[in-house]
C-alpha positions as CSV (number, residue, x, y, z in Angstrom):
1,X,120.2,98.2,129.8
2,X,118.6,98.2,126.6
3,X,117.6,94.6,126.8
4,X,116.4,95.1,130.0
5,X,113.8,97.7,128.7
6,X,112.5,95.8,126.2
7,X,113.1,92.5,128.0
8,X,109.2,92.2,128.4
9,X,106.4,93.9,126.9
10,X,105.0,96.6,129.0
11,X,102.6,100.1,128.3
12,X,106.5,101.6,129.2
13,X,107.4,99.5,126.0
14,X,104.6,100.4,124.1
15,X,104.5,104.5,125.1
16,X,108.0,104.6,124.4
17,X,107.9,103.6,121.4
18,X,105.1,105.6,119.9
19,X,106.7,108.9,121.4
20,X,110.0,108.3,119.5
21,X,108.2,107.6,116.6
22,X,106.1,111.0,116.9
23,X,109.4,112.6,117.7
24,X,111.4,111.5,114.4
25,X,108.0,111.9,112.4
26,X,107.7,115.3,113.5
27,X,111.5,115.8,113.4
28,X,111.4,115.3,109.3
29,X,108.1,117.2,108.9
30,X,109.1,120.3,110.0
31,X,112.1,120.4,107.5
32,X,109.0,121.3,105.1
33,X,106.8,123.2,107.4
34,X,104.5,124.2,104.5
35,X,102.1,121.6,104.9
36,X,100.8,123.2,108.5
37,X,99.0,125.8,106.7
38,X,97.0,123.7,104.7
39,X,94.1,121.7,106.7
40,X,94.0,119.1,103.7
41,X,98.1,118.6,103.8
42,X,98.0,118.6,107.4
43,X,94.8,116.0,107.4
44,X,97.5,114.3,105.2
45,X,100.2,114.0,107.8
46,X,97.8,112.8,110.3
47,X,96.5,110.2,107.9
48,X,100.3,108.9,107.1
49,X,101.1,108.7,110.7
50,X,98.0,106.5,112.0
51,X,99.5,104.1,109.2
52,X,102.7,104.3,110.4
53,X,101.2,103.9,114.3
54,X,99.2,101.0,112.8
55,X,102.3,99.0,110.9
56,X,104.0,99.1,114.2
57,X,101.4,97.7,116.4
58,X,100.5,95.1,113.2
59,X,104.5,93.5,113.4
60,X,103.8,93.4,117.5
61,X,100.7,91.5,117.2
62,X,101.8,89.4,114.5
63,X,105.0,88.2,116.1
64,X,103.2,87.4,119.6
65,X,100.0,85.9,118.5
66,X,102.0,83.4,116.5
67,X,105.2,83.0,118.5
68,X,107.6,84.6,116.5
69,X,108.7,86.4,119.4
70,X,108.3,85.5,123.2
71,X,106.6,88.4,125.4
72,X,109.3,91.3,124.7
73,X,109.1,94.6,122.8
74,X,112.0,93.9,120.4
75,X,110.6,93.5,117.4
76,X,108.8,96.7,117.7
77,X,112.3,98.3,119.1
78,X,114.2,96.8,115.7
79,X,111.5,98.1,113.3
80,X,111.6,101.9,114.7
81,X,115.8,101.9,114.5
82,X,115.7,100.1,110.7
83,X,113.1,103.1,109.8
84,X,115.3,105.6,110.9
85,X,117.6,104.3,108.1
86,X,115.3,105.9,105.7
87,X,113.6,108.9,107.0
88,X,111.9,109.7,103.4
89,X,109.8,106.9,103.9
90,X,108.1,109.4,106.3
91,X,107.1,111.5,103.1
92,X,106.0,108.6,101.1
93,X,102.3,107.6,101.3
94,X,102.4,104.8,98.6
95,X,105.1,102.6,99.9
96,X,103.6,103.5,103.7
97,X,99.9,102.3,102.5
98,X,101.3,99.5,100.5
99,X,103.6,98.2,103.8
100,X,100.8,98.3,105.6
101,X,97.9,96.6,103.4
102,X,101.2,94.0,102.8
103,X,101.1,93.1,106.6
104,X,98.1,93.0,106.7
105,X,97.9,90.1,103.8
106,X,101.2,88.5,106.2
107,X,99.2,88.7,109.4
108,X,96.7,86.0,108.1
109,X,99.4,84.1,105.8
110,X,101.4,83.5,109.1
111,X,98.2,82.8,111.0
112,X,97.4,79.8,108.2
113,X,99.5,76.8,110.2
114,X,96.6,77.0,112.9
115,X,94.6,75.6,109.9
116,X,91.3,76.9,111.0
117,X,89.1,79.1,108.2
118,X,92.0,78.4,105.9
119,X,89.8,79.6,102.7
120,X,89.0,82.9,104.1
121,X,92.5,83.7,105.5
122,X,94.1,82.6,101.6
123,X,91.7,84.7,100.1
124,X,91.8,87.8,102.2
125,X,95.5,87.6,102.3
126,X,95.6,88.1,98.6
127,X,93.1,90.8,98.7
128,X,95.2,92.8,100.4
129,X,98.3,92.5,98.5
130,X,96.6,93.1,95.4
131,X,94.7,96.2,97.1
132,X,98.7,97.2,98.2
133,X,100.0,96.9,94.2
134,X,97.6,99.7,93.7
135,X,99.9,101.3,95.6
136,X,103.3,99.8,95.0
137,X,103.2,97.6,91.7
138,X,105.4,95.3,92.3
139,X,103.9,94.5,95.6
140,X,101.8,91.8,93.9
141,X,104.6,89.8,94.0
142,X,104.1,88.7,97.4
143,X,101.2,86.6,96.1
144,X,104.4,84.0,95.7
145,X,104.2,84.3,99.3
146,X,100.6,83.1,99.1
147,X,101.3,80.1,97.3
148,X,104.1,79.1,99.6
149,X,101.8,79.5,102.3
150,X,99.6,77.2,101.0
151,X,102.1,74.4,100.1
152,X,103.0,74.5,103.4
153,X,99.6,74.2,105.4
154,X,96.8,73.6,102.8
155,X,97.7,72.4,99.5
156,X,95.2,69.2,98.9
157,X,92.4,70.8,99.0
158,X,92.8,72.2,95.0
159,X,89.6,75.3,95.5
160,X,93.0,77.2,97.8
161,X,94.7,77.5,94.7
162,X,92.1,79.0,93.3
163,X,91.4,81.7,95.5
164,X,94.2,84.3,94.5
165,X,92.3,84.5,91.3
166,X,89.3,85.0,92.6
167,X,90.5,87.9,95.1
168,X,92.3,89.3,91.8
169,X,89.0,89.2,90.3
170,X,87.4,91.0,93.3
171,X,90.2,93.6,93.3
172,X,90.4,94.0,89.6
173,X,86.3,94.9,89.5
174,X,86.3,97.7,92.1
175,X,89.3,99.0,90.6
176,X,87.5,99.4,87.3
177,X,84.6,101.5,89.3
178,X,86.7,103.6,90.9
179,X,88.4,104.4,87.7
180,X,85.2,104.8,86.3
181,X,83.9,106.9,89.4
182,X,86.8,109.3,89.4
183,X,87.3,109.2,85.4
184,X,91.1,108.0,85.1
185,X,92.0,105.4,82.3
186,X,92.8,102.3,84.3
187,X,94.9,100.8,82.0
188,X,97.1,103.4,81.5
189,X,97.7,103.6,85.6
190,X,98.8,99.7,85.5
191,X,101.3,100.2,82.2
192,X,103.2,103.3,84.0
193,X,103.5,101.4,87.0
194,X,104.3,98.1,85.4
195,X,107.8,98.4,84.0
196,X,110.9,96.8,85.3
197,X,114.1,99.1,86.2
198,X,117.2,97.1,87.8
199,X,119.4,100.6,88.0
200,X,120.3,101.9,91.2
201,X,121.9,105.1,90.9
202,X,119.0,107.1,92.4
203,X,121.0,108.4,95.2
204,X,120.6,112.5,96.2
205,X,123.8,112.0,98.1
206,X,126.4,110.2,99.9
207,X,124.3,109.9,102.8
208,X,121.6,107.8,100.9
209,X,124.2,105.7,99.5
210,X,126.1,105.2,103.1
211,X,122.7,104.7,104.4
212,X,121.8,101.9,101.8
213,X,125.3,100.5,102.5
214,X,125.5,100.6,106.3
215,X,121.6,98.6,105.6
216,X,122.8,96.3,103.8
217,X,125.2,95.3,106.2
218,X,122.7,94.8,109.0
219,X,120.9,92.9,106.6
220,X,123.3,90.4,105.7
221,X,123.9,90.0,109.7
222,X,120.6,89.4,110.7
223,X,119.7,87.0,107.5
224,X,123.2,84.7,107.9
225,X,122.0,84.2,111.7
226,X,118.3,83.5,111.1
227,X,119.5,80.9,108.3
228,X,122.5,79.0,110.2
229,X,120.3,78.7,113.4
230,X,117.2,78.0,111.9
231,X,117.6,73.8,112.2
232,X,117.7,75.1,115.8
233,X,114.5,76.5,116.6
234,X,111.5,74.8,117.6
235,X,110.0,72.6,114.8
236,X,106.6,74.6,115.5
237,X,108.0,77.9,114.0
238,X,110.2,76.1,111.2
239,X,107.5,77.5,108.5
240,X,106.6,80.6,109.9
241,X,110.1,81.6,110.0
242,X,110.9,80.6,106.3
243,X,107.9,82.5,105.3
244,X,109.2,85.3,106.9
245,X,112.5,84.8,105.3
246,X,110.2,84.3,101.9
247,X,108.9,87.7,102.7
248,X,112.3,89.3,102.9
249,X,113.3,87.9,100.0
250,X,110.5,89.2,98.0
251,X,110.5,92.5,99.3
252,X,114.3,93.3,98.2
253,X,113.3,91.4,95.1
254,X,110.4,94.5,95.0
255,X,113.1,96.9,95.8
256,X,115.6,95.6,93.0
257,X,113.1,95.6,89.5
258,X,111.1,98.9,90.8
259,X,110.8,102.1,88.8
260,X,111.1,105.3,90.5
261,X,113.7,103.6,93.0
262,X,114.4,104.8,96.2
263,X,115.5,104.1,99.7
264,X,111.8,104.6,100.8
265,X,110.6,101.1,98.7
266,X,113.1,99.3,101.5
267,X,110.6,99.6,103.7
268,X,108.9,96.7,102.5
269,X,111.9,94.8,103.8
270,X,111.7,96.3,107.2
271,X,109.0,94.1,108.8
272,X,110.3,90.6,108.1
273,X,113.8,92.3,109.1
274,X,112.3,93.7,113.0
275,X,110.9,90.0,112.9
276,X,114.6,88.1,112.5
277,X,116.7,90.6,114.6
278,X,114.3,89.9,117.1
279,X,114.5,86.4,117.0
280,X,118.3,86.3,116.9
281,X,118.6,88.7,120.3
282,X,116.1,85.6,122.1
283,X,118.5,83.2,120.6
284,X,121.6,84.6,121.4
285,X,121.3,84.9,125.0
286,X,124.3,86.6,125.6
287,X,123.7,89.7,127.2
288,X,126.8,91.7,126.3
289,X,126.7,90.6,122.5
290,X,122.9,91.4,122.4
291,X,123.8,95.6,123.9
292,X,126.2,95.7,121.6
293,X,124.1,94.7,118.2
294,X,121.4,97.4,120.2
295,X,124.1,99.9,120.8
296,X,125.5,99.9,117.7
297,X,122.3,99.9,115.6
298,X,121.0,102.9,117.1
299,X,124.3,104.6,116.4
300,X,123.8,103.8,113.2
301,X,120.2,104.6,112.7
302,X,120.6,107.6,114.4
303,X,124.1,108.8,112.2
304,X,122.0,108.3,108.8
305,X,118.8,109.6,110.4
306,X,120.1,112.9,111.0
307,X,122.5,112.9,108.2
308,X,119.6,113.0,105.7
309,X,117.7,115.6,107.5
């Protein structure tokens, strides 16, 4: 049935979507009602739920406009039921901005195999995941994915390499005036942000840690298919799907050496994740198998959503 749904991509597709996420949104706000008598917290809310709104609709357009996905609403579908994994991320405006700005940066990284305005789409990719470490540090790693990008599609020309400097250049000077505009020391921001923790032991309760867990599983699921039937796939999508397995990789990699850790950095890992479920319910044309994987994940995302409420 679920397949069936989200079989092709429709407005149903789309609206359902977008209500369930406004329904679990709302269904974690209200644990902390405070912020609806404040106009600024509330303005808040708002602001963090257009960016979530947008992230979806960002994974959608990516995965169509560049054949990720054929004309279905399963990525989408797989992104909302991983988020429900971790419904603190709903609280968490730096890892949401930084997911965002970090899609952003992958929408014209995956876009780069058309090899048209190659310069532009290097640079602005980098521009964005430097604009997301503001954010989330450690999100500047996924200027690895940059480089891979280019070694894939346009590595002779030697001014490509260049460009990530020259958008950390960009970055790095507006940064400076808006320290100097809003009077914070700059330097003092990067050092508390850039130190390396690999301890995991972060967890409020079991819930968290069966949450992680029950993740991690899915994970490894997902990842073993995308890898073992990747020989299979078109030749067309070989690179975009290992720079979406690239993008994975970095993002747990994010996860692993970041301060402060919790479940909520994961989200990083979410996209690239929506993108290879996705993928493996087209391959797998199996009906049954492909309800059950549906069924079962939104027994799961649903167990730990509610479980952390």
């Amino acid at each position: 049935m679920i397949t069936s749904v989200f079989r092709k991509s429709t407005p149903l597709n789309y609206s359902l979507v977008v209500i369930l996420i406004l329904v679990f949104f709302f269904l974690y706000q209200i644990q902390d009602p405070s912020w609806a008598t404040s106009y600024f917290l509330a303005f808040q809310k708002i602001v963090l739920l257009c960016f979530i709104l947008a992230s979806f609709f960002l994974v959608n357009f990516v995965v169509k406009k560049n054949g990720l996905s054929k004309d279905n609403g399963y990525a989408t579908l797989f992104y909302l039921l991983f988020s429900l994994f971790f419904p603190t991320i709903f609280n968490n405006p730096n890892v949401i901005y930084a997911n965002f700005f970090v899609l952003l940066a992958f929408r014209r990284l995956i876009s780069l195999q058309s090899l048209k305005a190659s310069k532009e789409k290097i640079f602005d990719a980098s521009f964005w995941i430097l604009v997301a470490a503001l954010f989330q540090f450690w999100s500047i790693l996924f200027l690895i994915l940059v480089f891979i990008s280019i070694i894939f599609h346009a590595s002779r020309d030697y001014r490509n390499w260049v460009l990530p400097f020259i958008a950390l250049l960009a970055v790095s000077i507006l940064f400076l005036m808006t320290s100097l505009i809003f009077n914070f020391d700059a330097v003092t921001f990067i050092e508390q942000r850039a130190v390396v923790d690999f301890r995991i032991d972060y967890f409020k309760n079991n819930y968290e840690n069966g949450a992680l867990s029950i993740y991690v599983a899915v994970v490894l699921f997902f990842v073993f298919s995308m890898l073992t039937t990747l020989s299979n796939r078109p030749q067309i999508v070989h690179s975009s799907f290992k720079k979406v397995v690239a993008y994975f990789v970095l993002a747990a990699f994010i996860y692993i050496i970041s301060p402060e850790k919790s479940n909520d950095i994961l989200l990083l890992t979410i996209p690239p994740l929506a993108v290879m479920a996705a993928s493996h319910i087209e391959y797998v044309q199996q009906k049954l198998n492909n309800e059950i994987v549906f069924y079962v994940l939104i027994l799961c995302s649903l167990f730990t959503f509610f479980s952390q409420l």
